[in-house]
C-alpha positions in Angstrom: 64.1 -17.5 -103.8 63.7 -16.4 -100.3 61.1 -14.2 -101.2 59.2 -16.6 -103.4 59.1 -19.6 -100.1 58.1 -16.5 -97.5 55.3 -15.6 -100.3 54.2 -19.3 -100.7 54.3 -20.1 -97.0 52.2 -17.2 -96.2 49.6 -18.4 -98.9 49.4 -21.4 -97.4 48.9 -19.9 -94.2 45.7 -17.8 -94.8 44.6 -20.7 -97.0 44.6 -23.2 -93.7 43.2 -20.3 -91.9 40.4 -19.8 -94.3 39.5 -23.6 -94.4 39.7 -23.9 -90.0 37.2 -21.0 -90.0 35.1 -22.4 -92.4 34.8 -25.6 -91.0 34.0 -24.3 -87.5 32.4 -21.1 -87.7 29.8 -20.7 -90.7 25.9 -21.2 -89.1 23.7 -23.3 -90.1 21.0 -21.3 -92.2 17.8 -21.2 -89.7 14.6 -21.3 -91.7 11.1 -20.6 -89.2 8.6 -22.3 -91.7 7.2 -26.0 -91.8 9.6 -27.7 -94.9 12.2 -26.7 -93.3 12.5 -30.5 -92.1 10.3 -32.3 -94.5 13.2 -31.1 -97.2 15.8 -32.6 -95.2 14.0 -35.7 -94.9 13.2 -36.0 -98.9 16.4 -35.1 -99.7 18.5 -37.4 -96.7 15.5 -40.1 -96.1 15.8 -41.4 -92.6 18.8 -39.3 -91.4 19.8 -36.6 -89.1 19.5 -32.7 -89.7 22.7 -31.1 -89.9 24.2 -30.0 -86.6 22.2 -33.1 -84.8 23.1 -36.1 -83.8 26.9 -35.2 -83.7 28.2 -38.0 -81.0 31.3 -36.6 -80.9 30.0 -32.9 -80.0 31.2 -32.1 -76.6 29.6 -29.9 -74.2 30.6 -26.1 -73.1 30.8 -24.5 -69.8 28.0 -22.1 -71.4 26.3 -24.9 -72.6 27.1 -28.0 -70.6 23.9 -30.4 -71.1 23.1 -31.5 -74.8 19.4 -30.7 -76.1 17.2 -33.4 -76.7 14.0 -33.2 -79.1 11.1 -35.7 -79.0 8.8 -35.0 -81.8 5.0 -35.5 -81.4 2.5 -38.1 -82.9 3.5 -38.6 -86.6 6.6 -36.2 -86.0 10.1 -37.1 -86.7 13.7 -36.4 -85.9 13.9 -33.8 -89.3 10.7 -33.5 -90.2 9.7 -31.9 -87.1 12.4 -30.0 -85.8 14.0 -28.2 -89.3 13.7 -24.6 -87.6 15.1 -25.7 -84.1 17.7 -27.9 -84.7 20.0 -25.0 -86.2 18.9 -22.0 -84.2 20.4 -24.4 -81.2 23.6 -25.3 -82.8 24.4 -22.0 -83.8 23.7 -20.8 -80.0 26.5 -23.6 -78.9 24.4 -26.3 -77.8 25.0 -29.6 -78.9 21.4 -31.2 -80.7 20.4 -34.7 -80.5 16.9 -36.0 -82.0 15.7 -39.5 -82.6 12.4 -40.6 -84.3 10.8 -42.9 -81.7 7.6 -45.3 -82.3 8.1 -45.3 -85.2 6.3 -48.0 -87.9 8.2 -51.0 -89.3 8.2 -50.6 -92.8 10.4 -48.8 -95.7 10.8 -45.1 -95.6 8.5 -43.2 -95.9 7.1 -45.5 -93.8 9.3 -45.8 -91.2 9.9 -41.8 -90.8 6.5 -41.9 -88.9 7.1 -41.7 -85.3 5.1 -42.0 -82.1 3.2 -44.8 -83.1 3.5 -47.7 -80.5 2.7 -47.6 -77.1 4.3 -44.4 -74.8 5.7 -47.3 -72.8 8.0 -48.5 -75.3 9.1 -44.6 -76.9 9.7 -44.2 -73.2 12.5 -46.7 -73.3 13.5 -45.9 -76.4 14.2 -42.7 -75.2 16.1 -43.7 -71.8 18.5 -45.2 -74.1 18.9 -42.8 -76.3 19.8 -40.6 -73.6 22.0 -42.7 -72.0 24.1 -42.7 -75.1 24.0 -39.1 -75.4 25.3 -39.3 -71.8 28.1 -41.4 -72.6 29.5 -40.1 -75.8 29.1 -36.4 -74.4 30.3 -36.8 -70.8 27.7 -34.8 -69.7 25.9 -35.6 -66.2 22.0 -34.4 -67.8 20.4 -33.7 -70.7 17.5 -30.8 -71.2 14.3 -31.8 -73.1 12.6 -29.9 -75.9 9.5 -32.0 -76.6 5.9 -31.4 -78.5 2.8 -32.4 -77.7 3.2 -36.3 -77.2 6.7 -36.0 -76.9 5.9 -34.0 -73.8 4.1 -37.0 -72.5 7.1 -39.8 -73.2 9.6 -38.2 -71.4 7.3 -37.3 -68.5 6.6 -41.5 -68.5 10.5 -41.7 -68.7 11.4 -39.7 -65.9 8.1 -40.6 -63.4 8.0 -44.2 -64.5 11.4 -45.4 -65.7 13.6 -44.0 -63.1 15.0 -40.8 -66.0 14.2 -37.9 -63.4 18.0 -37.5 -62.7 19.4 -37.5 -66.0 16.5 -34.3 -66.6 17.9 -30.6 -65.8 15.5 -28.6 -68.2 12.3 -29.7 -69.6 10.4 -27.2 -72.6 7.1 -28.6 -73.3 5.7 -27.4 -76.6 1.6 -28.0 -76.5 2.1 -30.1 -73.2 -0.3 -33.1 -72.7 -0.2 -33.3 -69.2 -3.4 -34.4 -68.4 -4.2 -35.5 -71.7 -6.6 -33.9 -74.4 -10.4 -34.3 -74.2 -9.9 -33.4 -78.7 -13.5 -35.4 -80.6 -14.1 -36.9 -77.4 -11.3 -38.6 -77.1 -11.4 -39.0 -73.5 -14.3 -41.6 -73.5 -11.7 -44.0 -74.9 -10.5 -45.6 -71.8 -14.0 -46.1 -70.6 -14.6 -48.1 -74.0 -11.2 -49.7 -74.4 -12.0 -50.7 -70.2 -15.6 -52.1 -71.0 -14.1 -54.0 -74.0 -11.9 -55.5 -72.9 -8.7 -53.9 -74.3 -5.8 -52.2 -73.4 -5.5 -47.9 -73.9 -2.8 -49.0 -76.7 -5.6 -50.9 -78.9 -6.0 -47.8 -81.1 -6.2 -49.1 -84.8 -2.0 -48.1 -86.3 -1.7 -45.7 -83.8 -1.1 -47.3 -80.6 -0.2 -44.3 -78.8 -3.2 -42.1 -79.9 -5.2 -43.9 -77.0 -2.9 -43.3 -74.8 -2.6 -39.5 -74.3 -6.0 -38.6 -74.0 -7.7 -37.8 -70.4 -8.3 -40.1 -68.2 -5.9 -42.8 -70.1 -4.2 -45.1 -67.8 -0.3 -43.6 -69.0 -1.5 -40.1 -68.3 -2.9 -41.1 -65.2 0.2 -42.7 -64.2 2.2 -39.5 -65.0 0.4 -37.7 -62.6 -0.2 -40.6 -59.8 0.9 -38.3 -56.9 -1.5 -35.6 -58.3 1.3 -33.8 -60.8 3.1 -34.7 -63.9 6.2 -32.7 -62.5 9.5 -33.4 -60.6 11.4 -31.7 -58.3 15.1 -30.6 -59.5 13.5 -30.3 -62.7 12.9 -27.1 -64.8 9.8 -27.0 -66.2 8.8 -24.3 -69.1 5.3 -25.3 -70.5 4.6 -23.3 -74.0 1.2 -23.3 -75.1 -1.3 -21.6 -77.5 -5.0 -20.7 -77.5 -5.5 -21.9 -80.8 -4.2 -25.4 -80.3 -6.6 -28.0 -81.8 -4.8 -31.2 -80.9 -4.3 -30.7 -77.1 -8.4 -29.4 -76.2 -8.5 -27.3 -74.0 -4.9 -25.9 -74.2 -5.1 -25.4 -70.7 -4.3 -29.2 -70.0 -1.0 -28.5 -70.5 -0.9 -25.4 -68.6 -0.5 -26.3 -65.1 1.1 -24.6 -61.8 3.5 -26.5 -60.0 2.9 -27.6 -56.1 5.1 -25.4 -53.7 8.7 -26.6 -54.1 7.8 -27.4 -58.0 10.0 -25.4 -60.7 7.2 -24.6 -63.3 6.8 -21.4 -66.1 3.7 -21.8 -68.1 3.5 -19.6 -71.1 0.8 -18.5 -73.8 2.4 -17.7 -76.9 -0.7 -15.2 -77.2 0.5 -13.5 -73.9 1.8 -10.1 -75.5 1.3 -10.7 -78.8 -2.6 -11.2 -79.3 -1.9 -11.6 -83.0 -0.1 -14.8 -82.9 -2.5 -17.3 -84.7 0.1 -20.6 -84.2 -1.6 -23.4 -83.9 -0.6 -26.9 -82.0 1.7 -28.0 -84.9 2.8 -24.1 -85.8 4.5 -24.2 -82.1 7.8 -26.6 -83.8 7.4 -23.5 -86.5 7.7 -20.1 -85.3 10.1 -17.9 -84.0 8.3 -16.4 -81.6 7.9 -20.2 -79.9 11.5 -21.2 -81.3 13.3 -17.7 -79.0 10.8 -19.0 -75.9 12.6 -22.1 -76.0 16.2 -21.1 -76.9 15.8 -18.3 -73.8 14.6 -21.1 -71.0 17.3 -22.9 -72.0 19.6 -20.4 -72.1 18.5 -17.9 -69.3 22.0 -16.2 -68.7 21.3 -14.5 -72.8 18.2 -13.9 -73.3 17.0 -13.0 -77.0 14.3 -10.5 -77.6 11.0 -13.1 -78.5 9.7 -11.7 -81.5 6.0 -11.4 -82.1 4.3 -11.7 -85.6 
């Protein structure tokens, strides 16, 4: 009898022991390819990738800010960021995303994001933020954002007052001083002899807005720079970008007393062909961004 209870009790014992490691140790599989989050998002329309958007995650002394991502124009919180929201959860960090601008209307509608005006996405995202704040306990976030999600939280923190709740900010295909892509920068000169605001582009309201010489970008860098100080700045660009023309409008040094890295995914590994959309994609972009956030364990960035 004694023999049988110690026997049971040490079943149920490696039984409990089994289910607590499974529970909080298995990773999340990380796929580097585009359905990685258009699966997600057919399969869990309008939700959250797993290992994002956890409220209740709380911040490490490794890892003491949570990681936000701001998609780009047409982008959302899965269907963009299916290779980086579990290659940060499995590092320790804990993921937030949110699907801003997005178009009233029933999914698959309303998946769309960074439609309306950068004004409003910028508020949007300063109170997303703040919630993350709250819930977490944390004192700042750090910002993974791609191509006009590079732009929204540059309007939060410049414009809105965000620049202390910013430690780190990765800028995938940076718009800092907007794209001159089809032309696009003689927009503001027609919208101005019009008549019409820069958000008077037909559905897209935003897609007036972050091209050169647009009256958001040019408030993002009123004092002649899009950048803060007591912010971390990694801009992570590609030669091959045909979205943000040239790529080199995202690529700019920081004034003396500015913390600013630009990077050319090409640098070192000529054969890299990623384009602007490629750069939410790729490994070799994803390890860029997982090492400036993570600068004390730095991965080996692989080139392919």
């Amino acid at each position: 009898m004694l023999r049988a209870t110690v026997l049971a009790c040490s079943l149920v014992a490696l039984v409990m022991s089994f289910g607590t490691g499974a529970a909080g140790a298995d990773p999340l599989p990380e796929k580097f390819e585009s359905s990685a989050g258009s699966s997600n998002e057919l399969t869990n329309p309008g939700g959250s990738l797993p290992g994002s958007n956890d409220f209740g995650c709380k911040p490490t002394t490794d890892h003491p800010r949570p990681v936000v991502l701001v998609h780009g124009t047409a982008g959302g919180q899965q269907i963009t960021w299916g290779a980086y929201v579990p290659m940060l959860k499995n590092a320790g960090f804990c993921v937030f995303a949110l699907t801003y601008g997005a178009i009233a209307g029933p999914w698959p509608i309303s998946s769309i994001g960074a439609m309306k005006p950068i004004e409003d996405s910028a508020q949007q995202l300063g109170g997303f933020i703040d919630r993350i704040l709250s819930a977490t306990g944390a004192s700042t976030v750090d910002i993974v954002g791609h191509s006009q999600g590079t732009l929204v939280p540059a309007y939060y923190a410049k414009v809105l007052g965000g620049q202390s709740k910013i430690t780190n900010y990765v800028s995938l295909a940076p718009l800092w001083l907007g794209t001159k892509v089809g032309g696009g920068d003689g927009l503001p000169e027609l919208f101005e002899r019009w008549g019409l605001p820069d958000s008077a582009f037909p559905i897209c309201q935003a897609c007036g807005q972050f091209v050169a010489g647009s009256k958001v970008v040019n408030r993002v860098n009123a004092d002649g720079t899009p950048y803060l100080k007591g912010i971390t700045y990694t801009n992570i660009g590609t030669r091959y970008d045909e979205q943000v023309v040239p790529y080199t409008q995202g690529m700019l040094p920081g004034l003396p007393g500015y913390d600013v890295t630009n990077i050319v995914i090409q640098d070192g590994c000529e054969q890299d062909s990623s384009d602007h959309v490629e750069l939410t994609d790729t490994k070799r972009a994803a390890y860029m961004v997982l090492n400036a956030l993570d600068p004390a364990n730095p991965r080996e960035v692989p080139c392919g």
